[in-house]
C-alpha positions as CSV (number, residue, x, y, z in Angstrom):
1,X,9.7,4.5,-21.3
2,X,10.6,0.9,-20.1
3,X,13.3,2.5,-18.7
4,X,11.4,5.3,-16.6
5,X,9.2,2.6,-15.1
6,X,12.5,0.9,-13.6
7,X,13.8,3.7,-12.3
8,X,10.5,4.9,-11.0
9,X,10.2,1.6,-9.4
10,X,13.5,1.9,-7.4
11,X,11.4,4.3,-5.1
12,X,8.8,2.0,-4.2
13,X,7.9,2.0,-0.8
14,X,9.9,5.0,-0.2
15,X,8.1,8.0,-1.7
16,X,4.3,7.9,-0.1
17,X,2.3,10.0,0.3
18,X,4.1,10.8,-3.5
19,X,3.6,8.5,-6.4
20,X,7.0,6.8,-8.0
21,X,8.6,8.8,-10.8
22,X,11.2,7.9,-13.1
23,X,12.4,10.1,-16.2
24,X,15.0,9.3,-19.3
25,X,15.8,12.5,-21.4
26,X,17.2,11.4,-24.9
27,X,18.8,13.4,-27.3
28,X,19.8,12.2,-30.9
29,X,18.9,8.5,-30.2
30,X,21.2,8.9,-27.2
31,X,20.2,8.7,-23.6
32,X,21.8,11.8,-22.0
33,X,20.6,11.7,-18.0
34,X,18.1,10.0,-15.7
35,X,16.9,10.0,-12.6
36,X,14.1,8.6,-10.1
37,X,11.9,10.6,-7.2
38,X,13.3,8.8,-4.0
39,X,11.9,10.0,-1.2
40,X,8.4,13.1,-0.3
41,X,10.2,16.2,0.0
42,X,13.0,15.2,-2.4
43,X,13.1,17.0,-5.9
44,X,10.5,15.3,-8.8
45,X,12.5,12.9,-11.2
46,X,12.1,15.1,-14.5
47,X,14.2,17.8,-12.2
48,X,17.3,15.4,-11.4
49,X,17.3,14.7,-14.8
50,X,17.2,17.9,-16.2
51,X,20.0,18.7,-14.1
52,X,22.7,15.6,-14.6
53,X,21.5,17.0,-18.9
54,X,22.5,20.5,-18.1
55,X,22.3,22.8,-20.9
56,X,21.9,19.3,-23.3
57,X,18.5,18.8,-22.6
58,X,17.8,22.3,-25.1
59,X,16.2,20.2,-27.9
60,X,15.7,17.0,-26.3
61,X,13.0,14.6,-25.2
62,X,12.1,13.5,-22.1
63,X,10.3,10.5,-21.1
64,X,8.3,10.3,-17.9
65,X,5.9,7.5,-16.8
66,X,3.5,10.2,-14.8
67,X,2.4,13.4,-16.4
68,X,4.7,16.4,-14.6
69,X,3.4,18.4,-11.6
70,X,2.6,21.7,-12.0
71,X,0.4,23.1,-8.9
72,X,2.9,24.6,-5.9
73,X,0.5,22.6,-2.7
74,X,3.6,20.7,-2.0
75,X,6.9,20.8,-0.7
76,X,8.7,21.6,-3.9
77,X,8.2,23.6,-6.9
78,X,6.2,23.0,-10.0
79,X,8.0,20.6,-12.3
80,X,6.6,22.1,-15.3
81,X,8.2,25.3,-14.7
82,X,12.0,23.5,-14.8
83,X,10.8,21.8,-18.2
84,X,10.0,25.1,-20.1
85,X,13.0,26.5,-18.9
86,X,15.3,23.9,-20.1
87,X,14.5,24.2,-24.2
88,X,13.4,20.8,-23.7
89,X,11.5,19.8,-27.6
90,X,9.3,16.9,-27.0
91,X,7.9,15.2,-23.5
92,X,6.4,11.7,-23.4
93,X,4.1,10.9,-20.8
94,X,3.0,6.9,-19.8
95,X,-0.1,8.6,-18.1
96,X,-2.2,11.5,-16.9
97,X,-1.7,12.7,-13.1
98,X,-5.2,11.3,-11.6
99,X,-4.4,14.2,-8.6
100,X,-7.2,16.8,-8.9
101,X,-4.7,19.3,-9.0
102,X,-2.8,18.5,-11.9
103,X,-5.0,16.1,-14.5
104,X,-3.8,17.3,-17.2
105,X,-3.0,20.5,-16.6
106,X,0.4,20.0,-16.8
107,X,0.1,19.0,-20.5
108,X,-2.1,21.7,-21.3
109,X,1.2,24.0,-19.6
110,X,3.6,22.1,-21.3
111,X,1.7,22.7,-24.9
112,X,0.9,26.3,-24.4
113,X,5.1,26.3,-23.7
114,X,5.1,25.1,-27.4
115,X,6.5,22.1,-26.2
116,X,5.2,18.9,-28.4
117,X,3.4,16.5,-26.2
118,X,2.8,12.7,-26.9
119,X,0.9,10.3,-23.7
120,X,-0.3,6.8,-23.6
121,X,2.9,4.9,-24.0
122,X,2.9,1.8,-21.6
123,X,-0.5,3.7,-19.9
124,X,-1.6,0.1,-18.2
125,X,2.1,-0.8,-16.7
126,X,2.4,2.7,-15.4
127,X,-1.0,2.6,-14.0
128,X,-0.1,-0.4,-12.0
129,X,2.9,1.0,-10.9
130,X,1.1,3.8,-9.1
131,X,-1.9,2.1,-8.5
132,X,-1.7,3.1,-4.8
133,X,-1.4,6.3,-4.9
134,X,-4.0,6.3,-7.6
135,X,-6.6,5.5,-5.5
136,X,-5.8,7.4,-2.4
137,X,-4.7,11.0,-3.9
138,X,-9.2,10.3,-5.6
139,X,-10.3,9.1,-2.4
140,X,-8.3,9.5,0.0
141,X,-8.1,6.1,1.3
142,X,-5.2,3.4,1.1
143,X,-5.1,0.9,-1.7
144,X,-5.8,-2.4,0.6
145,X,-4.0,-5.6,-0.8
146,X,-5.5,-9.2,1.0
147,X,-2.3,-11.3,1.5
148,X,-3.2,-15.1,2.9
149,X,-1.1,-17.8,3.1
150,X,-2.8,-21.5,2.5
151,X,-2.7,-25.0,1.6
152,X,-4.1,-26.0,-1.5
153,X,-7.3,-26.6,-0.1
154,X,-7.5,-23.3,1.5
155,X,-6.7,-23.8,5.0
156,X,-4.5,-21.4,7.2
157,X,-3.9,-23.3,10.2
158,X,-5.0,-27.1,11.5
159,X,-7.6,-28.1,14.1
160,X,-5.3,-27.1,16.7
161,X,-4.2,-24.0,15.6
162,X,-0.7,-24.4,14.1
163,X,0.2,-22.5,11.2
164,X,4.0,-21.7,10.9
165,X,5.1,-22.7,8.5
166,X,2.1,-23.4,5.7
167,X,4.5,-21.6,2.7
168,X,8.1,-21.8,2.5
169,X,10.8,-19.5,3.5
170,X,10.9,-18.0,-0.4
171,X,7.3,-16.8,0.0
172,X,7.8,-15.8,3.4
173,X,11.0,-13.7,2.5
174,X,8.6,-12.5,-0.5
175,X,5.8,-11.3,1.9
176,X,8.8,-9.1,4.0
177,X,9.7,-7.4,0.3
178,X,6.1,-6.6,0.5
179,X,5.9,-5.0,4.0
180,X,9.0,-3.0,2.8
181,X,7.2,-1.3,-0.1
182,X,3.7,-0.7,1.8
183,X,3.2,2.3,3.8
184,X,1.1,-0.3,6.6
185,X,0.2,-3.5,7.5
186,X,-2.8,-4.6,9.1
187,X,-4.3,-7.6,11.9
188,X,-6.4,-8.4,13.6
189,X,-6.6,-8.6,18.0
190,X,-7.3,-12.6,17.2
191,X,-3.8,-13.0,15.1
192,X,-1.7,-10.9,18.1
193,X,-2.8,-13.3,21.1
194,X,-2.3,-16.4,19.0
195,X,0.6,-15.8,17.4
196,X,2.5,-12.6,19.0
197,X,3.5,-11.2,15.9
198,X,6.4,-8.3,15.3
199,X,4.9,-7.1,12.3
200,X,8.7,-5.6,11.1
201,X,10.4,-6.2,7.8
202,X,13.2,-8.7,7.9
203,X,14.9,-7.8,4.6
204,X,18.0,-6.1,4.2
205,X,17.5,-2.5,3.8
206,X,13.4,-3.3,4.5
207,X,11.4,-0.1,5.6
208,X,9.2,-0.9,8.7
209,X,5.7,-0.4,8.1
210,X,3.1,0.9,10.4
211,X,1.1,-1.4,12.3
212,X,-2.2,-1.9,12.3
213,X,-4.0,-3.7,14.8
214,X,-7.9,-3.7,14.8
215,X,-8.5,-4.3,18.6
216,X,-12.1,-3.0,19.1
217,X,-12.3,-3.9,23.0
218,X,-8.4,-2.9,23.6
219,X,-7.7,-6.7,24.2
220,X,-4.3,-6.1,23.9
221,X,-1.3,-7.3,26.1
222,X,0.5,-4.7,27.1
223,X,3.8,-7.3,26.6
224,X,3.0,-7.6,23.0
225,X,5.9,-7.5,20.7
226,X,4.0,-5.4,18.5
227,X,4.0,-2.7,21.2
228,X,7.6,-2.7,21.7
229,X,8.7,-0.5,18.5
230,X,9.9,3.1,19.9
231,X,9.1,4.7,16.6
232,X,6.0,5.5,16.8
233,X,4.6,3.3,13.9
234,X,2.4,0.9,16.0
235,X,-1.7,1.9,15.7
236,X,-4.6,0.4,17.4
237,X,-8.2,0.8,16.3
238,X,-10.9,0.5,19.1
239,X,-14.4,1.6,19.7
240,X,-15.4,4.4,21.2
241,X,-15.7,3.6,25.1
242,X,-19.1,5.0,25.5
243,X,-19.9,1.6,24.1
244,X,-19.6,0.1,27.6
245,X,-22.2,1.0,29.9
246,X,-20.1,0.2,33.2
247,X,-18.6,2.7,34.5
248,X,-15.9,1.5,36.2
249,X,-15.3,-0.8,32.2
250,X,-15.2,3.1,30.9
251,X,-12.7,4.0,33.5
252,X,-10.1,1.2,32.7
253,X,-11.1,1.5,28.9
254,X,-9.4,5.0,29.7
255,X,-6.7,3.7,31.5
256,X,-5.6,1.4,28.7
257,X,-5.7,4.1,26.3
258,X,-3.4,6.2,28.4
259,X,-0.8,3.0,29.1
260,X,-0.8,2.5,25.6
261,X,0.0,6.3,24.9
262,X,2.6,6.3,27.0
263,X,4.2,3.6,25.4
264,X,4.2,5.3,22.1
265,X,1.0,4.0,20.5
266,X,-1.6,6.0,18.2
267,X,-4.8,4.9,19.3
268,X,-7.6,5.7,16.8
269,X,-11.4,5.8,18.4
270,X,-13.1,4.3,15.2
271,X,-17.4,4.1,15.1
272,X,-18.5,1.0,16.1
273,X,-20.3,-1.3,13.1
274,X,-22.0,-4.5,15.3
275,X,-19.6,-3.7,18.0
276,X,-16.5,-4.0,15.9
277,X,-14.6,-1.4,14.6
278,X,-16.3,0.0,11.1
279,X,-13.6,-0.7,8.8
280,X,-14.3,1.6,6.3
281,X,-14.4,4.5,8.8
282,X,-10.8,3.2,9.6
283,X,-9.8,3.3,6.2
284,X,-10.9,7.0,6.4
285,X,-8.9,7.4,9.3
286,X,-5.8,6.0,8.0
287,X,-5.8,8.2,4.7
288,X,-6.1,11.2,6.9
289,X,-2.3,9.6,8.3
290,X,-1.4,9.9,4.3
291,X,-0.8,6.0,4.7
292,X,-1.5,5.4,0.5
293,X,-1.1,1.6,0.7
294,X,-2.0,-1.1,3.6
295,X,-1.9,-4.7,3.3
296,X,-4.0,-7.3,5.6
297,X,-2.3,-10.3,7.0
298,X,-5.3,-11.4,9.5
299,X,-6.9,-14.5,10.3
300,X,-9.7,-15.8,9.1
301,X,-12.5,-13.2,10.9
302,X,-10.6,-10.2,9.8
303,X,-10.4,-11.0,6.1
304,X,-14.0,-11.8,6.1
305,X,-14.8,-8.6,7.5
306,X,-12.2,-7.1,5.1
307,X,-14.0,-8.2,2.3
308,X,-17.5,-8.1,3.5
309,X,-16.6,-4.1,4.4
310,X,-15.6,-4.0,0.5
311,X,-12.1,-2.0,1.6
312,X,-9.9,-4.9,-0.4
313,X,-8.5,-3.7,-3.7
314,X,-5.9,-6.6,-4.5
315,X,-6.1,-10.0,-3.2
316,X,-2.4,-11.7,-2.9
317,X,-3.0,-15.4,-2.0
318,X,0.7,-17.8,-1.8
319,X,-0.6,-21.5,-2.2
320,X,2.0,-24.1,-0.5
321,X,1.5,-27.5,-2.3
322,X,-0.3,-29.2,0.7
323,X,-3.5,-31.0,2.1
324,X,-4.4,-30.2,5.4
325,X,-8.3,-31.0,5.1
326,X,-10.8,-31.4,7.7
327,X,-14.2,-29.4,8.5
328,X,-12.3,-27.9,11.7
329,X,-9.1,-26.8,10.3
330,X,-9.3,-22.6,9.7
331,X,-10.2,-21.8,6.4
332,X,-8.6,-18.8,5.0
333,X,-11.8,-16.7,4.7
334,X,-14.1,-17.1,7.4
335,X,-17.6,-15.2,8.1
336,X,-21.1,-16.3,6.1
337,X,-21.1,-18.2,2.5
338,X,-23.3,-16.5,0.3
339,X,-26.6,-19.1,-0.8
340,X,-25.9,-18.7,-4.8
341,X,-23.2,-19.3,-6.7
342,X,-23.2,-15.6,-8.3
343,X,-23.1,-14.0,-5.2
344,X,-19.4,-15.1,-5.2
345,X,-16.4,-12.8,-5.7
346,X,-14.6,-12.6,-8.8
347,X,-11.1,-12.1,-9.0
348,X,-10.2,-10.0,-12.0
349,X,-7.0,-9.8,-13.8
350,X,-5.5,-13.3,-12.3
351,X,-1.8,-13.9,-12.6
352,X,0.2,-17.0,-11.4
353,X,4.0,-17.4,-10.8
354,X,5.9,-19.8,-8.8
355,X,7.3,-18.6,-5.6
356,X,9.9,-21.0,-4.4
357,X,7.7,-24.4,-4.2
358,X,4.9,-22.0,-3.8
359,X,2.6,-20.4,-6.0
360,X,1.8,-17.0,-6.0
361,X,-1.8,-16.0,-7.0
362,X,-2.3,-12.4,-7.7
363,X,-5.5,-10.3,-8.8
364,X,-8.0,-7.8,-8.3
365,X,-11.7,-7.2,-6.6
């Protein structure tokens, strides 16, 4: 099994809206084939497998770290229909399918097939593998991860703004791996016209992530590096224009949106929440792209408002060993304290590593 969840891995960041799949089939203590889901559209892992096995997976056992598909809403066909036919003995599954349209009724298949059936090995590790797609294929909304980058007393930027560089290059190199294996990344209006960002992955043989740039009064320059892409990855979340009583404000409002069309840019009319764009209707919106996973790399208004909203799943904070104090440097998370104490966020399931002279601080809301 510890071998599925590798392979299943390698596709990370490639197969959304799919979750990762990896499967081992063994025969006589012997591992005969395996194979990984690489790509939506591309035939399930348990099927490469069964194929490098040929006519030796008749008697064998396959490992799997997701439970096999079995409805035909999809590009390809039923997985479960490939396992009966291959005389396969014994399947072990890490965990259940959480889509509607399997939940165990791939097992129940598989065990009316006479096939023997055993689930639960390394559950939590394949959980957290898939954890994205977990949540979206139940609600239909990406799995939002809350990446900041701060001294040690939780400051993103001094008095006067500068930021680059608070973390070192290793963290910063570890932050591209991450925009490689997410289906989007989001800022916010305020983090463009500082800092002009690109918002690409700079890792070799990095996937480009959409763009997401909350901009609720189209704000935008229409120079912006982020509006340069020609592949039509770049989004930008406004409010509706009715919001503006002028007239001739409604007019150019229009006008922008049409510039920005023409340059290749989605632009998503999102309801308004205070005169900012809701953020959980944008989460909505986003799902509705099949965008399964989206990770935040704002300022300090935007995460507040991320978490305020309660749209952050996974908080992923690097910590560079530095003081930058002062009341008017930018604090990470900005917005309203709460009065008490426990009104605070936990963070649940806390890990630590060290990332180059950084730490890494990972964990869950």
């Amino acid at each position: 099994m510890q071998k599925a969840l590798a392979l299943a891995a390698k596709g990370r960041g490639r197969t959304s809206p799919n979750p990762m799949a990896g499967a081992v089939i063994v025969k006589g203590n012997k591992i005969i084939a395996a194979d990984y889901h690489r790509r939506a559209g591309a035939p399930h892992a348990e099927v490469l497998a069964l194929k490098k096995a040929g006519a030796k997976a008749k008697g064998a056992t396959l490992y799997i770290n997701l439970e096999p598909c079995c409805h035909r809403k999809k590009k390809t066909p039923p997985c479960t229909k490939s396992i009966i036919k291959s005389g396969l003995k014994k399947i072990v599954i890490a965990m259940q399918d959480p889509n509607p349209q399997v939940n165990g009724n791939g097992i129940k298949e598989l065990m009316s097939a006479g096939i023997e059936v055993e689930t639960g090995i390394m559950q939590e590790e394949a959980k957290k593998l898939n954890e994205a797609f977990t949540k979206f294929i139940i609600k239909k909304e990406p799995f939002v991860i809350l990446k900041i980058a701060q001294s040690i007393d939780g400051k993103i930027a001094t008095s006067g703004g500068e930021s680059k560089w608070i973390t070192g290059e290793d963290a910063r190199r570890y932050v591209h791996k991450l925009r490689s294996e997410t289906d989007a990344v989001l800022v916010g209006i305020g983090t463009i016209k500082k800092d002009n960002p690109s918002l690409t992955c700079r890792i070799k043989g990095g996937r480009n992530p959409y763009r997401v740039v909350v901009d609720s009064s189209l704000q935008i320059p229409l120079d912006a590096k982020v509006l340069r892409h020609k592949d039509n990855k770049t989004i930008i979340a406004a409010i509706p224009n009715s919001e503006f009583r002028n007239p001739k404000l409604q007019k150019d409002y229009h006008k922008k949106i049409n510039k920005l069309k023409n340059l290749g840019v989605q632009v998503l009319i999102v309801k308004d929440k205070n005169g900012k764009v809701d953020l959980n209707a944008l989460m909505k919106k986003l799902g509705e792209l099949n965008i399964t996973s989206l990770m935040i790399e704002g300022g300090s208004s935007i995460n507040a408002s991320a978490i305020s909203s309660r749209i952050v799943d996974k908080i992923v904070v690097f910590i560079a060993p530095q003081i930058i104090g002062g009341a008017d440097a930018v604090s990470s998370i900005g917005g309203k304290s709460p009065r008490l104490l426990k009104n605070a966020l936990r963070i649940k399931n806390l890990q630590i590593k060290k990332i180059g002279e950084d730490y890494l601080l990972e964990g869950y809301l």
